[in-house]
C-alpha positions in Angstrom: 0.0 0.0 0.0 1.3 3.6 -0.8 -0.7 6.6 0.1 0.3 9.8 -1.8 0.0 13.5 -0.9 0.8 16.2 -3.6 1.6 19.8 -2.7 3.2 22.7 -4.6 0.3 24.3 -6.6 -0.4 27.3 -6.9 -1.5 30.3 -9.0 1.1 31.5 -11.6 1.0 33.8 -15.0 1.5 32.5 -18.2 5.5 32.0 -18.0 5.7 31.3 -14.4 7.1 27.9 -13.1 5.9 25.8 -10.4 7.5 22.7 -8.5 4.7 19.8 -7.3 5.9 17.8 -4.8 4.2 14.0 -3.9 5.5 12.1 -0.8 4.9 9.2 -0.2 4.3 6.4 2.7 5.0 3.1 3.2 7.7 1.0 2.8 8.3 0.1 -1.2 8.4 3.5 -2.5 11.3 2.3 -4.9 9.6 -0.4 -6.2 7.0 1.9 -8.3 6.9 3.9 -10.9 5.6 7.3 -10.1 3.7 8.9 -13.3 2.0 12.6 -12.9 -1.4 13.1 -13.9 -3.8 16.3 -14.7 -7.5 16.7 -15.2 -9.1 20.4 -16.7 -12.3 21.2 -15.6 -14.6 19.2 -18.1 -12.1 17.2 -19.4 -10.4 13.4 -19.1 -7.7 12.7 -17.0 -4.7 12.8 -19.0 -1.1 11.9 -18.9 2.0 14.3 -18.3 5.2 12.4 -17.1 6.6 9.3 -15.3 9.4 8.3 -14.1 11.2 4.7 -13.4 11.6 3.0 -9.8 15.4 4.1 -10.5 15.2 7.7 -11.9 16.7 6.3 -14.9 13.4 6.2 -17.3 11.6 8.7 -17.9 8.4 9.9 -20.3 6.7 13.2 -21.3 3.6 14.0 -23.0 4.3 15.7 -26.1 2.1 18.7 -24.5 5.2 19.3 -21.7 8.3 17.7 -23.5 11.3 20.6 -22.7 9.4 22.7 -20.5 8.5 19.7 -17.7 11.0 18.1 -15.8 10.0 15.2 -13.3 12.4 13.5 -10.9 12.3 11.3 -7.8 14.3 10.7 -4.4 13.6 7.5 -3.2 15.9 8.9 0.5 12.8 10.5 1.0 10.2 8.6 -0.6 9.0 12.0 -2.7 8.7 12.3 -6.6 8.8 16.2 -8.0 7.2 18.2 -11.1 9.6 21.0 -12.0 7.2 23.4 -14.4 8.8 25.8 -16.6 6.8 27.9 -19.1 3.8 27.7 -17.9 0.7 27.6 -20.0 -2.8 28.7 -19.5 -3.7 25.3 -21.3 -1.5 23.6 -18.5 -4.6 24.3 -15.4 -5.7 21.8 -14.1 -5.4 19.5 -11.1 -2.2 17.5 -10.8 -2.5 14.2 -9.7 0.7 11.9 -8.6 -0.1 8.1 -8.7 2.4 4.8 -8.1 2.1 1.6 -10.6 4.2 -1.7 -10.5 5.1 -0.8 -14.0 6.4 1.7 -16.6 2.8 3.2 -18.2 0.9 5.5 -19.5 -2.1 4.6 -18.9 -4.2 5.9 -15.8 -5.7 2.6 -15.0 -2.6 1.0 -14.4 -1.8 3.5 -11.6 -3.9 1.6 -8.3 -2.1 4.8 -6.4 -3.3 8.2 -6.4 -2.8 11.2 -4.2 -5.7 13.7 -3.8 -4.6 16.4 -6.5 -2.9 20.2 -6.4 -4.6 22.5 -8.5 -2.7 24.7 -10.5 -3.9 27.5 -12.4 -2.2 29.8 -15.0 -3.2 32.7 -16.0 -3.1 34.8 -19.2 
């Protein structure tokens, strides 16, 4: 079992950078794959980044790619978001969630923290 709590989020203008943070409990933190998440207002959950049980791997959306950076330290069981360049288009609540396994997908994450909104404004 992993629980998850995300914090960092925040208002910002278009431009702005942000830094999520997710920390996790429990005992296997480097067993998992820790992917980032994000859900608009009125739209699906989507994918945004995720990042190996190692730090080694790691995956962007094409929506992010050189203006996200994610990253993990498995001393203190915590998994970050750096944000650069923020968009308007980029609002929306970040999720963290832990899978067994590299993926995009969100229904292979059984882990989710509770969200951090994040708003950008033009």
């Amino acid at each position: 079992q992993v629980q998850l709590v995300e914090s960092g989020g925040g208002l910002t203008q278009a431009g702005g950078s942000l830094r999520l943070s997710c920390v996790a409990s429990g005992r296997t933190f480097g067993s998992y794959t820790m992917g980032w998440f994000r859900q608009a207002q009125g739209k699906e959950r989507e994918f945004v980044s995720y990042i190996n049980e190692n730090g080694w791997n790691t995956y962007y959306a094409d929506s992010v790619k050189g203006r996200f950076t994610v990253s993990r330290d498995n001393a203190k069981k915590s998994v970050y978001l750096q944000m650069n360049s923020l968009k308007p288009d980029d609002t929306a609540v970040y999720y963290c969630a832990a899978a067994l396994f590299n993926s995009r997908r969100p229904s292979d994450y059984p882990y989710w923290g509770q969200g951090t909104q994040v708003t950008v404004s033009s």
